[in-house]
N, C-alpha and C positions, 0 to 999 in steps of 0.2 A: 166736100168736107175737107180732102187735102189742101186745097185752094186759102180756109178758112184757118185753117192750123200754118199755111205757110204764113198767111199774116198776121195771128198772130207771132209768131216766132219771129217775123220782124220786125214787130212793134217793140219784143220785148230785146231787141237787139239796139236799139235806139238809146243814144245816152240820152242822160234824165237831165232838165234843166233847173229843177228845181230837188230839195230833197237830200243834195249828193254833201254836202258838208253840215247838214242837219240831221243822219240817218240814226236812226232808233237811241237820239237823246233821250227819252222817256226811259226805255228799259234798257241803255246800256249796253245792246246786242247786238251790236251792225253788225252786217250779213260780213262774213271774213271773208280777207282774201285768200288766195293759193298761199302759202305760207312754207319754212322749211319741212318738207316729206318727212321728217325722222321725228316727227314732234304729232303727229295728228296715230298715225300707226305704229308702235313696236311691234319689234319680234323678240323671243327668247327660245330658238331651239323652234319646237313642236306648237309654243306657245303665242297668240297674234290677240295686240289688245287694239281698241279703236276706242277713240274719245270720241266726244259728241263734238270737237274742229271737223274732225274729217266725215263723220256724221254728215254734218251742214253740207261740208263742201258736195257730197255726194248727191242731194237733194234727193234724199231716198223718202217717200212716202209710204214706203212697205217694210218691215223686219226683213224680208228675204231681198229685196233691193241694196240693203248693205251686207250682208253676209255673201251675197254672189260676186261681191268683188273679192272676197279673199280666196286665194289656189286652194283646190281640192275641198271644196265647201259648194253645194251647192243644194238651194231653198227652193220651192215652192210656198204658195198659200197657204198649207198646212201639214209643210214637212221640212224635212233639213238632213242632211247626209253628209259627211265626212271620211271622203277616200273611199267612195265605194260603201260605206254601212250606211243606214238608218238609223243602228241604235245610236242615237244620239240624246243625251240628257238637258235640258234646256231649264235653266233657273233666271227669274227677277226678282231681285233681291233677298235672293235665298229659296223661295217657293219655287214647287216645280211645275211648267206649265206643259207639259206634257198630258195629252189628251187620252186618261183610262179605258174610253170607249174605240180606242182607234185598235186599227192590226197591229202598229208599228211601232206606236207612240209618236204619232202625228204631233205635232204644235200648235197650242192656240194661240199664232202671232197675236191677234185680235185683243187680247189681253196687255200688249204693248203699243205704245204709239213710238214712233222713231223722236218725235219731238219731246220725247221725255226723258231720253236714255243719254246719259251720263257716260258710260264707258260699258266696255262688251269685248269678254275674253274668252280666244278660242282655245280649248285645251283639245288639239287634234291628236287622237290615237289613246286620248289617255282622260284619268280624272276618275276611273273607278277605286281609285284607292279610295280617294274622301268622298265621293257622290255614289257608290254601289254601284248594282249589277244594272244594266243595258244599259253600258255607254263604251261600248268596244268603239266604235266609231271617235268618242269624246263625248266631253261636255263643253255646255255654252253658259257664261257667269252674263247677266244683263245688270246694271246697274243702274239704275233712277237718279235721275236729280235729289240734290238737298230739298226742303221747301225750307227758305229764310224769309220768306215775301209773301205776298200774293202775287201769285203767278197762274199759267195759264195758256189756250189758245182754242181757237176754234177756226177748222176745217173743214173748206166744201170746196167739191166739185164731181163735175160731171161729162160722160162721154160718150162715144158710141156704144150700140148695141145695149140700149137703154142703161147704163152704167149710174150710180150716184152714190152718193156717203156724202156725209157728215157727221163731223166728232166733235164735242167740246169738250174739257177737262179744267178742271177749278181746282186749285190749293193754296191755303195761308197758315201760316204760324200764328200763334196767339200763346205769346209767353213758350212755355216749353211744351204747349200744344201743339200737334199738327192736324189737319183737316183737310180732306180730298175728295172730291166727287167726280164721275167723268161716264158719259157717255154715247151712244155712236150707233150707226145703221149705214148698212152696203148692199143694194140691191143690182142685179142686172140679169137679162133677158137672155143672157149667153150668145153665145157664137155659132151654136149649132144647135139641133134637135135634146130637147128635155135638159136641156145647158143652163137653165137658171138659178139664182140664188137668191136669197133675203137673209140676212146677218142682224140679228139687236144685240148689243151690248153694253153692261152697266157696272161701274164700280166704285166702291166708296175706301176712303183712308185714315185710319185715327192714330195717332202716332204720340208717345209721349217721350220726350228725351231730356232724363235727368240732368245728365250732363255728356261728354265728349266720347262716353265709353261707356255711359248705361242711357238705353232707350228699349221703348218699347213701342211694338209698330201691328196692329192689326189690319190684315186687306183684304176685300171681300169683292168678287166678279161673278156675275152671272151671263151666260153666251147660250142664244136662241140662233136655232142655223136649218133651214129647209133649203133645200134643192133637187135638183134633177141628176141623176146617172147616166147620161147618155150610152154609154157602153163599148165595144171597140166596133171601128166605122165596118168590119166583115159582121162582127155580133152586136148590133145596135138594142139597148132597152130603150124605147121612147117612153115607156111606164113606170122605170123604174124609179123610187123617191124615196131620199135620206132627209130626218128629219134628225136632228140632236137638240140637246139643253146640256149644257154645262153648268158647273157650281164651283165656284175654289175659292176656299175660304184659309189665309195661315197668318199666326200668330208668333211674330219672331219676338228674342228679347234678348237684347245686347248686353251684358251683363258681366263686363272684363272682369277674369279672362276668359267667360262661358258665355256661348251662342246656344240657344235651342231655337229651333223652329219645329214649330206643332203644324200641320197642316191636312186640311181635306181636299177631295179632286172625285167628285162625284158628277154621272153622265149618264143620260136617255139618249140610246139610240133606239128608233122604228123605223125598220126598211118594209116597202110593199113594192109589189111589183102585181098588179094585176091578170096581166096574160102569162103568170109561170105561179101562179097561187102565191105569192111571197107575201106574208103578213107578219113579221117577226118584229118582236123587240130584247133588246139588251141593255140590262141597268148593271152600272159597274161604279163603284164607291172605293178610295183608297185613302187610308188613314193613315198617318207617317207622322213620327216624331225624331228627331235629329238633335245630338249635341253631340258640341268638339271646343275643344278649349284647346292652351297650348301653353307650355312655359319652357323658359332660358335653362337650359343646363350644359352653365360655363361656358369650357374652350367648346364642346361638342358642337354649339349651335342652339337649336331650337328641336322640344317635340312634340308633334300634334297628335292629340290623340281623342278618341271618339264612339259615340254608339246611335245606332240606329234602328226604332220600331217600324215594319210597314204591315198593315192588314190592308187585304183588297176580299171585296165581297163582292160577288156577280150574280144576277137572278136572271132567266130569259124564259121565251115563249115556248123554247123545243128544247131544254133539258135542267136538269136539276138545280138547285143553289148549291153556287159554289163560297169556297170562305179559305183561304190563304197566307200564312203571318210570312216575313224574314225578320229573322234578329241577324243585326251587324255590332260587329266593333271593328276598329282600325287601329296604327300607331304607324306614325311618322317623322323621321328622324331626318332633320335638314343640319349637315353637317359642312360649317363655314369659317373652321380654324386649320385647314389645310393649307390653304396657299390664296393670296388674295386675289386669283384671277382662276379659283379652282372651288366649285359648291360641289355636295352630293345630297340627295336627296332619296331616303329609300322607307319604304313601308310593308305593310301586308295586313290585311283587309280581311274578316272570316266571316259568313256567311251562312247562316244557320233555316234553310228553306223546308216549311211545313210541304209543299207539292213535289219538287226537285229535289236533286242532288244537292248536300251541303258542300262548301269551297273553300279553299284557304288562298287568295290570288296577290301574290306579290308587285310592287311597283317601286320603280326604280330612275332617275334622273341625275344625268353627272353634266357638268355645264362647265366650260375654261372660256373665258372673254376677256378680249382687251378691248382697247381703246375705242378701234374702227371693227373689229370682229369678235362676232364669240360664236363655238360652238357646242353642240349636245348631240349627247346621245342617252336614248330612253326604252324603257322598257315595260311590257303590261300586262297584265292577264285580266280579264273580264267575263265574266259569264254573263248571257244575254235568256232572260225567260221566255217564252213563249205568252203573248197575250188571251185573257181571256176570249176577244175575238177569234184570235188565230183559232181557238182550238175548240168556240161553241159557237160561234155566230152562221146562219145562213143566211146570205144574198142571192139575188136572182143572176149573182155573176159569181160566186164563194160558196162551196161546200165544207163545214165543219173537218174538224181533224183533232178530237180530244188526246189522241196518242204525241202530242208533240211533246219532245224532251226539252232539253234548257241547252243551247250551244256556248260554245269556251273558244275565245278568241286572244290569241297569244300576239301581240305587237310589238314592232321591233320600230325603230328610227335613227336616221342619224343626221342633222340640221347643221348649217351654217349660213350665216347671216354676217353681211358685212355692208357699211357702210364708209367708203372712204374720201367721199366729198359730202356735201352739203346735197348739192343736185343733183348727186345714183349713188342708190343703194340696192343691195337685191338679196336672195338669197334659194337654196337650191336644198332639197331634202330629199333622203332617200326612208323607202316604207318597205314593210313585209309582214306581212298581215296573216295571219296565221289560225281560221274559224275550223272547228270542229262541229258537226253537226249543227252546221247552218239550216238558218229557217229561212225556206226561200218559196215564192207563189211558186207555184205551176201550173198554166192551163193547157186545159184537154183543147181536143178537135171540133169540139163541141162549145168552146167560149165561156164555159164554166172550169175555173177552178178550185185548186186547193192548199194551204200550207204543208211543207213536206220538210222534213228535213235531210241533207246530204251528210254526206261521210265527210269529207275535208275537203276544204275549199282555201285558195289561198289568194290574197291581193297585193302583187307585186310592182314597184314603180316608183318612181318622184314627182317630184313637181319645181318649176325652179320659177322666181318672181323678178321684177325688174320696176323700178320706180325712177322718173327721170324729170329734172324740171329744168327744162333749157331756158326758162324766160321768167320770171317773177307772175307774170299771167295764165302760164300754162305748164299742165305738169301730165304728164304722160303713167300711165300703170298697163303694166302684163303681164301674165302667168300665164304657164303652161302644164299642164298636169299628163302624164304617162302611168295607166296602171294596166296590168294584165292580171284578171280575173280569172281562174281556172278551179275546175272541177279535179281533183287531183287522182280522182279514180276511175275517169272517163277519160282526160286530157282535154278536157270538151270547154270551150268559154262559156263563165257563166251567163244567164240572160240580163239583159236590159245595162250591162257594164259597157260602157264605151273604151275603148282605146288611148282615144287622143282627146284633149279637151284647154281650150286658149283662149282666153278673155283678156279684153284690150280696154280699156276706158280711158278717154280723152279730157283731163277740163281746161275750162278754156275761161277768162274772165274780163272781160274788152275792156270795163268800167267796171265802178264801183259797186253800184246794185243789182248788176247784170253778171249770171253765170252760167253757164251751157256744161253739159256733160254727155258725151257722146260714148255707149257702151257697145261692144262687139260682143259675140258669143259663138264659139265653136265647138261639133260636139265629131265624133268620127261613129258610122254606122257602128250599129249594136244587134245582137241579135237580139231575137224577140222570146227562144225557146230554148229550153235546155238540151234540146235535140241537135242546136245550131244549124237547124232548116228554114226560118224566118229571122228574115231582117228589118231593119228600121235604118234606113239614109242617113247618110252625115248631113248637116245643114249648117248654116251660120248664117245666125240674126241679131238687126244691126237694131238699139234702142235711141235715142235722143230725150234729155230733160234738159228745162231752162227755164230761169226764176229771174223775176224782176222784183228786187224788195227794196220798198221806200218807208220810213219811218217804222211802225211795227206792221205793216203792212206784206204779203208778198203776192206776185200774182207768180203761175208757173202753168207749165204744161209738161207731160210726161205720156212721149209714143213710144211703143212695143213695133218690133216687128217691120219695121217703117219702111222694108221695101216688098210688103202683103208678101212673103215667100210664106211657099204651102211646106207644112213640116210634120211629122209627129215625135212625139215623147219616145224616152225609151221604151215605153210599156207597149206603146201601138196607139196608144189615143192620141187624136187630132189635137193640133196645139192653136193657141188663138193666132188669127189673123191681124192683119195693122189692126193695132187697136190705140185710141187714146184717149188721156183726160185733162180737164183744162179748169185748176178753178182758184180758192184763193185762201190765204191763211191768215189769221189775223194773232198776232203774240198782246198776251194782256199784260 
């Protein structure tokens, strides 16, 4: 099969003889080349935006395939972390696709295709001013394309270990109409014992835009998801099996100078596990209404100001209905009559929670930039809830813990970013992360765990980035990330935190519709327990993508893993072996 992938990969290294000065006349969108670094990714401070140039360039087929390239960011399939947290809050186009039914608030990437996405801004460390509680970690802004056309594309391919998907997605304007349908399935056999999955997914779009500053947009997705739990390779469930449905339905409307977004995020979970009697289900519904507007006052700048409804409702098999409101308001002051190379920006956020403790958490951003550099410093407070999972769900690997409190995470930063050619730019930031009764697993001797929460924990370190393009064909990226996670009443490191962590990625572009992207990934051993008695290996694993795209046509390949090194996760589970897929996309 390596044999098979090597030749493809050099078929699609071959310049093209036909095609190369005719490429995507019809839709306008030849595949770009490497172009100036400073123009596909910004920085501001804490803040990393990415358009859909460096999108492309990246040939990401996955949401977390772009996100793992920025420092201190790092995605799975249906998660996302920022410097050491989870809580991380994740919006497209205002709705939040954070998954009700999860421990953590997992992500339903599934709900985004990478070939849709417009721009995608990381707010690391911060963003609970305007987006609320559990985003100690940050927030994530995903933004969609306009629909001015009929537009489009449809995706397939296929790999080892029985792997497949296909997605199509349809949208046109009609007048000041918009109109969107789009849907998709991912099926594979896994890599190891009770490792498989089936994924459907479906959604539709109706948009009405009055004009430049009033629209209105309803989106509606529904996600069917069954698989296997294998379990950790000392405590293996070969019986174990999660089955979900998701629902998210939100109704934004643009209406200068007032935003509201209505929105719902309702979810079936049933876990079984046959040989430990597990038969449990969890239904969790969360209802949220959101508005913020903003007006000019004068020399001061700009203020935004805002309120927020959320009710969440939970029913399950082994304990009572539960039902939960928060009222929020916020007000923020962006002050930009000081000095023209001097912003500030400051709020405070209140938080009014029927289960918890109510909050009053302040946020705060001072930014001085010139030409070729600018830098910030910031500050945040956050409180993160505990999930209905966390605190009623049983697994055949998670025991219940309804006594969890709500953790308070105090963040500090200080960033600089400079740019002083064209072809390097980089920038280097330092953190201090500050959680109060953190909510952290813990597992017994026994491979069952539980949510627990610690007294004070703190995440200390930087991370510094490097962007270089010595050749108009090839442009080089690295970051390096340093945190020390500790237990601050133990001295103990916390579990599953790495150390050290360096990711390299290469592009490379010989011709015109041919592009290669070569990614590195380094992680330094982690322990595995809060007792710091088990470990998990450092490893580093090397990926390969590469597209061959002629007219609206691409063809591509994307390997994992590529020199089959045996690894695990921080948590202790088995990580895939070489894996890859090979197939084709077609832009309408």
């Amino acid at each position: 099969m390596r044999t098979l992938l090597i030749c493809l990969f050099i078929l699609l290294m071959q310049p093209p003889t036909i095609f190369a000065d005719e490429q995507s006349t019809a839709t306008g969108e030849e595949h770009p080349p490497i172009t100036d670094h400073r123009s596909p990714i910004t920085e501001n401070g804490d803040t990393i935006i990415i358009t859909a140039e460096e999108i492309r360039a990246m040939q990401a087929h996955k949401m977390a395939d772009i996100l793992n390239h920025v420092p201190g960011v790092n995605a799975g399939t249906s998660s996302v972390s920022i410097r050491g947290s989870v809580k991380v809050k994740v919006f497209v186009d205002g709705r939040p696709i954070n998954d009700p039914t999860s421990s953590h608030g997992s992500i339903k990437w599934d709900l985004v295709s990478p070939d849709e996405v417009e721009r995608i801004e990381i707010l690391r460390g911060k963003g609970g001013l305007r987006y609320g509680q559990d985003a100690s970690g940050g927030v994530i802004l995903i933004t969609t394309r306009k629909v001015q056309r009929l537009t489009g594309n449809v995706k397939a391919y296929g790999g080892n270990y029985g792997t497949g998907y296909g997605y199509a997605n349809l949208q046109t304007s009609v007048g000041r109409w918009v109109f969107g349908v789009n849907g998709g399935f991912e099926s594979t056999d896994g890599y190891k014992v009770n490792n498989d999955q089936e994924r459907w997914q479906g959604g539709v779009r109706l948009g009405y835009n009055r004009d430049a500053k009033r629209s209105i947009t309803f989106i509606g997705d529904y996600l069917d998801d069954e698989r296997g739990l294998s379990g950790l390779p000392e405590h293996p469930t070969p019986f174990s099996r999660k089955s979900t449905d998701n629902t998210s339905l939100s109704l934004q409307a643009n209406w200068s100078p007032v935003t509201s977004t209505t929105y719902y995020n309702g979810g079936n979970n049933y876990n079984t596990d046959v040989t430990r009697g597990i038969d449990q289900t969890l239904r969790v519904a969360e209802w949220g209404e959101d508005l913020v507007t903003s007006m000019a006052t004068g020399d001061w700048g700009e203020l935004s100001v805002g309120g927020a409804f959320r009710q969440g409702l939970a029913s399950g098999s082994d304990f009572d209905d539960q039902q939960e409101e928060t009222y929020s308001m916020f007000a923020a002051q962006t002050v930009s009559g000081l000095d023209d190379h001097i912003s500030l920006t400051a709020g405070l956020r209140a938080n009014i929670n029927s289960a918890f403790d109510d909050a009053v958490n302040p946020e705060a951003k001072l930014t001085y930039k010139r030409k070729h550099w600018r830098t910030t410093a910031a500050y945040s407070r956050t409180n993160n809830t505990p999930s209905f999972r966390q605190r009623y769900n049983q697994t055949s690997s998670t025991n219940p813990n309804p006594d969890l409190i709500m953790e308070t995470a105090d963040n500090y930063s200080v960033s600089l970013f400079v740019a002083p050619w064209d072809i390097l730019s980089g920038s280097v930031s330092f953190f201090y992360n500050r959680l109060s009764d953190r909510i952290t697993y813990v597992t017994g001797d026994d491979g069952i765990g539980q949510y627990q929460n610690f007294g004070l924990v703190t995440y200390t370190g930087g991370d510094m980035a490097l962007t270089w393009k010595p050749h108009e064909t090839i442009k080089v990226k690295g970051s390096y990330t340093y945190m020390e996670a500790v237990d601050e009443e133990t001295d103990l490191w916390l579990a599953c935190k790495a150390k050290h962590k360096v990711k390299l990625d290469a592009y490379w572009q010989p011709a015109k519709p041919i592009s290669i992207v070569l990614t590195g990934n380094y992680a330094s051993k982690v322990y595995r327990n809060s007792a710091n008695t088990k470990t998990v290996p450092a490893y580093t694993v090397v990926g390969l993508r590469a597209e061959y795209a002629f007219d609206r046509f691409s063809l591509f390949t994307d390997i994992d893993n590529l020199f089959d090194k045996t690894y695990y996760y921080a948590d202790g589970l088995l990580a895939p072996p070489f894996t890859w897929v090979a197939g084709i996309n077609w832009k309408i």
